[in-house]
C-alpha positions in Angstrom: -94.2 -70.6 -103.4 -95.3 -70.6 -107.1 -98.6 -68.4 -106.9 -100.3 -68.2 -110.3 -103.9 -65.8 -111.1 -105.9 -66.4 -114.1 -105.4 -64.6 -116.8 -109.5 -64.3 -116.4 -109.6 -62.9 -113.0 -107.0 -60.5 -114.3 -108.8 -59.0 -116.6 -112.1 -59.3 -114.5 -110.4 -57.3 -111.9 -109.5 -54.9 -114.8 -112.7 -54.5 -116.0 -113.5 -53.7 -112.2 -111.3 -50.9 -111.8 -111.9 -49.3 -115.6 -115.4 -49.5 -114.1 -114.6 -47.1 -111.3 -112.8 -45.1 -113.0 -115.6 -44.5 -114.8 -118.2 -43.7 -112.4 -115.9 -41.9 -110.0 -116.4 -38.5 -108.6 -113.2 -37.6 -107.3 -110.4 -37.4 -109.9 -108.0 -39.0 -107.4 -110.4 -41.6 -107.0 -110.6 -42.0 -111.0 -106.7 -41.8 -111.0 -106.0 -44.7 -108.5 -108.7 -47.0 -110.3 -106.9 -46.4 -113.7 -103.2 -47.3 -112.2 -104.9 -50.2 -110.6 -106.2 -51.2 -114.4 -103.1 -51.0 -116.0 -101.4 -52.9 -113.6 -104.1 -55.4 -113.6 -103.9 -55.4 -117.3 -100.1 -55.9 -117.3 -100.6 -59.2 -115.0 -103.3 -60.4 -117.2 -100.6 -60.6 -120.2 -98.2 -61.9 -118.2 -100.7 -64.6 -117.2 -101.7 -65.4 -120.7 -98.2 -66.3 -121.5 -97.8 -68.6 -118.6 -100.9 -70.3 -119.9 -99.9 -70.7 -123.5 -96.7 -72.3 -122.6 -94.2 -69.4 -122.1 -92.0 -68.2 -119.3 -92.9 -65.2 -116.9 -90.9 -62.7 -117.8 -87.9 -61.3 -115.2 -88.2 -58.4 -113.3 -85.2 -56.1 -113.9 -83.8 -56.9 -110.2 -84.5 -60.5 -110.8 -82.8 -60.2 -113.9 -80.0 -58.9 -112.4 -79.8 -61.6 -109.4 -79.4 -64.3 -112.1 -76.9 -62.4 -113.7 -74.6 -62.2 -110.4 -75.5 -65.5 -109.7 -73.9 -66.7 -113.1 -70.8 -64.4 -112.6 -70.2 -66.3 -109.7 -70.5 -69.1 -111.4 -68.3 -68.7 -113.5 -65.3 -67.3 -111.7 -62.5 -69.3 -111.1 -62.1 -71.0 -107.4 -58.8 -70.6 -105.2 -57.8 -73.7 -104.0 
């Protein structure tokens, strides 16, 4: 399944967390909401390259999937 979020609802949902972090009381209330920012913030970029034509990028363990996958590609077959 190819799941895609809006770059706008990315950063919305950044927005929404900076926002508590803000107001919050609790510091590991304040420290959860900024995590959840940056990672909100990371998907919004990665979104806005989808939309302007590019690739997502690979995950390191995807990365290396593909690159086992074309080692076994390209080793010779017994016959």
């Amino acid at each position: 399944m190819n799941f895609h979020i809006s770059a706008q609802t990315c950063r919305a949902r950044e927005a929404h967390h900076r926002q508590i972090a803000v107001e919050a009381v609790l510091p590991n209330v304040r420290k959860v909401a900024v995590v959840a920012a940056e990672a909100w913030a990371r998907q919004a970029e990665e979104a806005e390259a989808i939309e302007a034509g590019g690739k997502p990028p690979l995950t390191p363990d995807d990365a290396a999937m593909v690159a086992e996958f074309q080692r076994e590609d390209n080793r010779p077959t017994a016959r």
